[in-house]
N, C-alpha and C positions, 0 to 999 in steps of 0.2 A: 698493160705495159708491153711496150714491142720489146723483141728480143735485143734490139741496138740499142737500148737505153740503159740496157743495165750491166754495169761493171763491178768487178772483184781488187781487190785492192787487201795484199799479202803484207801484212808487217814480219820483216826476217831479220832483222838488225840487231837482234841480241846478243851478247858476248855467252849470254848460257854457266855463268861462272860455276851455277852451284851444281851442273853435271862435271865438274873436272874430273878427274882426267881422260874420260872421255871426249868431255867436250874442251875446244881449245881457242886461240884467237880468232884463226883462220878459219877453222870448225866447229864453228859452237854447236847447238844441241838440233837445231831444226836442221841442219847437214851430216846430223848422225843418224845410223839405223838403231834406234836407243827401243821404241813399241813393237816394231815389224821388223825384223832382221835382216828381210827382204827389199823395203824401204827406207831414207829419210823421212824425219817427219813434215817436210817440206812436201815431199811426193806425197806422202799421205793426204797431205793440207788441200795441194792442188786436183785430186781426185774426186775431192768431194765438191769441184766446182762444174764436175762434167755433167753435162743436161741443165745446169743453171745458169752459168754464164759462159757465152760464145768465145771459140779460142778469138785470140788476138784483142780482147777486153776487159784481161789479167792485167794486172801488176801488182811487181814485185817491190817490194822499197827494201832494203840492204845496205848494209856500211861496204864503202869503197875495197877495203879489205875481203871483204868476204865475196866482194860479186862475181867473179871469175869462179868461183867455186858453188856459189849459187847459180851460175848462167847454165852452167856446164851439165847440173844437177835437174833445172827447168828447159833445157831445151830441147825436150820432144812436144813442151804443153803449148806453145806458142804464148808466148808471155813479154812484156816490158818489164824491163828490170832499172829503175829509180836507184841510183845510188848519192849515198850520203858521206862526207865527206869526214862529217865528223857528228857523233850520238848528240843529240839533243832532243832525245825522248818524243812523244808519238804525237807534240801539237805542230811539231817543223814536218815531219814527215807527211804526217795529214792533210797541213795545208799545201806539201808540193803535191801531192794525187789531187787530192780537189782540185786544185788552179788546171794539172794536167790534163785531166778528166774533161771539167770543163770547156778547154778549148778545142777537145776531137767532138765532144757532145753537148749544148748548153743544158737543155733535156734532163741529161744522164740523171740515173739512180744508182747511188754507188754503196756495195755492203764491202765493210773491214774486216778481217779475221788475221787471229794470230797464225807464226807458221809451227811453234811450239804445245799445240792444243791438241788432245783424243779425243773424238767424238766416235762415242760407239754407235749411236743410232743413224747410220748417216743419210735414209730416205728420209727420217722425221726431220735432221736438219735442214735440208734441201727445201721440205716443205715447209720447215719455221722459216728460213731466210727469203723464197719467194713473198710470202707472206708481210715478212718486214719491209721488204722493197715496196709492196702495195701499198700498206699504208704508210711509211715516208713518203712515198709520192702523192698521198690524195691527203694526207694532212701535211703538209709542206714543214715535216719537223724531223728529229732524229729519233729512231726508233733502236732501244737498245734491247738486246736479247737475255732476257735473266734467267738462271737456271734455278728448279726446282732443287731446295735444299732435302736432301734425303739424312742427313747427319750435321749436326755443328760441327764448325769447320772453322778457325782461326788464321786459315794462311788466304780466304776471300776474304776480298771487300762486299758488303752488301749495299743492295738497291732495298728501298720501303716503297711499297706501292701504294699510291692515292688510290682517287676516282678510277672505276672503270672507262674504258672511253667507250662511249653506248657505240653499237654496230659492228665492234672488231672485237673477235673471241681472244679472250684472256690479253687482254690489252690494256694498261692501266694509265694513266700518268705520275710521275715520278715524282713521291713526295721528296727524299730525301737519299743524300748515300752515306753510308757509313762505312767507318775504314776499319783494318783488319781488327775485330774486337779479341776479348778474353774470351775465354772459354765459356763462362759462366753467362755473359752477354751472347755470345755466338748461341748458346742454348736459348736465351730467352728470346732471340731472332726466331730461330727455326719452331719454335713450341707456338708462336703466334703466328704464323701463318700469313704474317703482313710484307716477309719478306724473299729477295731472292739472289741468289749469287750473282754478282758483277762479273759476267766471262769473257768483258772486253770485246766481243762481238757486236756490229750493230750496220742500220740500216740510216742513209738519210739522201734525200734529194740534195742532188751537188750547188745547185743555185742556193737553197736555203742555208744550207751549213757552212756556204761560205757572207753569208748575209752576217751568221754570227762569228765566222771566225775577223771578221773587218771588224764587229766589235771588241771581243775580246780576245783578240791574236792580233790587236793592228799594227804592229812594228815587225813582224815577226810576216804577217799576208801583204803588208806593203813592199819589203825587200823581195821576199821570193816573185810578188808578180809583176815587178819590174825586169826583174832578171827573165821570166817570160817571156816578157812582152819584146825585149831586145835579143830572143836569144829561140823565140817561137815554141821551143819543147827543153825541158831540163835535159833532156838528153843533148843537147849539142852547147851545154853553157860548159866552158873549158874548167878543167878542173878546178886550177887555181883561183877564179872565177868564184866558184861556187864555194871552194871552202874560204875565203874572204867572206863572202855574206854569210856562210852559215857561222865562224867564229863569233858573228855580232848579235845573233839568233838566240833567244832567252829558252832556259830550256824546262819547259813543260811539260805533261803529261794533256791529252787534248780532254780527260775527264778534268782534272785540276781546272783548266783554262777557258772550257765550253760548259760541257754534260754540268757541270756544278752551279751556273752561274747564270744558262740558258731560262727560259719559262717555256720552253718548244720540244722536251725531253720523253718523251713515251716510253716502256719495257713492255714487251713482251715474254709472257712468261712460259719457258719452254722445257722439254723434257728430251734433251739429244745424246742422251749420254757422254755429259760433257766429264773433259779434269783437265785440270793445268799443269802437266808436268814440271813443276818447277825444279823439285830436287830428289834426289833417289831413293829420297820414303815414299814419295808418290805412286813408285813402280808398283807394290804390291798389290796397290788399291787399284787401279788400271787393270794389270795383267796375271793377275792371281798368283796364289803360295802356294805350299806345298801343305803337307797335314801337321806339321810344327810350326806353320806359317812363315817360312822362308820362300824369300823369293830367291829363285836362283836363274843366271843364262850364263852360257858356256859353260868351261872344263871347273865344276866346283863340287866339291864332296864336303860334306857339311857332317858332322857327325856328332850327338845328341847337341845340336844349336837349335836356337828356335828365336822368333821373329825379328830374324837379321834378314838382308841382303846382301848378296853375290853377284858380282858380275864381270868377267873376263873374258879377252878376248885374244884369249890364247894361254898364257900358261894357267898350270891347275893350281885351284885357289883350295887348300885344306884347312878344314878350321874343326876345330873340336871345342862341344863347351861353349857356344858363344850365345847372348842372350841380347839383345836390340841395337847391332852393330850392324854397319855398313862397309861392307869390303870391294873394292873394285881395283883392279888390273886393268890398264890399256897404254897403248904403247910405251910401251916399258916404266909408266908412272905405277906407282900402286898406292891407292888412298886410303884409311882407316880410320873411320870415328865413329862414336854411339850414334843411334840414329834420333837421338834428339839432337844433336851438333851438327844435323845435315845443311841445317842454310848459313855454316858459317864455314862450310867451304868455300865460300867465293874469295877466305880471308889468303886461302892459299895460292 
């Protein structure tokens, strides 16, 4: 595969609810330095595209709201920034890069990544994702990246993997997906050895994936590529324009819509040290505790607590006595709940 074929394609359009108050409308979680204090997790994202895919064959998809502060954020990587006008989940946004894609390259190979994802191994990724790219291209199907479960885990969806596909190492076709199970299921997943974590990552030749999104996206690929086709790039369809079409737009998930529905689905099964920072019990398991198992960043003095989370960014956060709580400070909000109540932050 020549180096012009293959594009990256950044989902950043999340509101991040369940990092509040860190994370906010404007600023949700992949525009916070939340893993590398140094970084967003955006910058992060886009680093691990360098030596895989050539500048100016990024993009970015984003809610209209945030892209000013996403542009701002991406503009030493050399990137398109795709904005949205209004959230309808990742089968609208998909099918504006594919159409996009498309019409700079008919060719193109194009891999998706969240911009909210840790990948600690990031040479192994590099090498899973070329790898994807090769075989969506030479089996003209979608190739998704599943990660090797090390623990049951309730907050993934899992992949089951069929047949191997003979001639590509650890490459299966995809019997079935299951959605976020119980614990007790999530155990009997990972003890069989037939399954692998859905990370939302994946590879697929742009010609084929939109062969199936005309199937099973057709209201949804026939607006956007009219709007194309009068308007040559989503970048020059006037606002108001695009959010009239997008308001009509059904809103799906592109696993609900395609990956579920397709017969052209591959996984590749890989070991990148992935996690999905969803919400701020995830931190620990990411970026390690302390020997009472607190996770702590900035001004926090924890004193006999134990497997809580701290986290401010700026005043000091004192806590005595606390046992599987979640404390966080950031601009003058301050959040508190058990850290089994973390994903009903978003209620706030």
């Amino acid at each position: 595969m020549s180096t012009q074929q293959l594009f990256a394609v950044i989902l950043a359009g999340g509101s991040g609810t369940r990092f509040w108050p860190r994370s906010r409308q404007k600023k949700p979680k992949q525009l916070c330095a939340i893993v590398d204090k140094q970084k967003t997790m955006l910058e992060m994202t886009l680093d691990r595209l360098e030596g895989l895919v050539a500048p100016g064959q990024r993009f970015i998809i984003t809610h209209h709201d945030q892209a000013k502060a996403t542009a701002k954020i991406a503009e030493p990587y050399d990137v398109t920034i795709l904005k949205e006008p209004l959230a309808r989940n990742t089968g609208a946004a998909l099918v504006m890069a594919a159409l996009e894609i498309q019409k700079l390259n008919p060719e193109a190979v194009m891999i998706s990544l969240h911009a909210d994802h840790v990948i600690k191994k990031v040479s192994v990724f590099k090498k899973t994702m070329a790898l994807a790219a090769k075989v969506a291209e030479e089996q003209e199907g979608i190739v998704l990246v599943g990660i090797k479960p090390d623990h049951p885990e309730t907050a993934y969806g899992y992949i089951e993997m069929g047949p191997a596909l003979k001639g590509y190492k650890e490459t299966f076709r995809v019997k079935s997906f299951r959605e976020k199970p119980e614990m007790k299921v999530a155990k009997r997943f990972v003890s069989s050895n037939k399954f692998l974590w859905n990370a939302g990552i994946f590879a697929w030749k742009v010609s084929a994936v939109i062969r199936e999104m005309q199937v099973h996206l057709p209201a949804t690929f026939e607006k956007l590529s009219s709007l194309l086709e009068e308007f040559e790039s989503f970048q020059n369809v006037p606002f108001d324009k695009l959010e009239e079409v997008y308001a009509s737009l059904e809103t799906k998930s592109i696993d609900h819509a395609v990956f579920e529905k397709s017969s052209h689905i591959l996984v590749l099964s890989a070991d990148v040290g992935w996690q999905d920072i969803g919400s701020w019990d995830a931190l620990p398991q990411s970026l390690g505790v302390d020997g009472e198992g607190n996770y702590t960043s900035g001004e926090v003095l924890a004193l006999e607590c134990r497997d809580s989370v701290f986290d401010s960014d700026g005043p000091l956060i004192a806590a005595i006595g606390l046992e599987d709580i979640v404390v966080v400070a950031s601009e003058g909000a301050i959040m508190v709940c058990p850290k089994s109540r973390v994903q009903d932050v978003k209620l706030i």
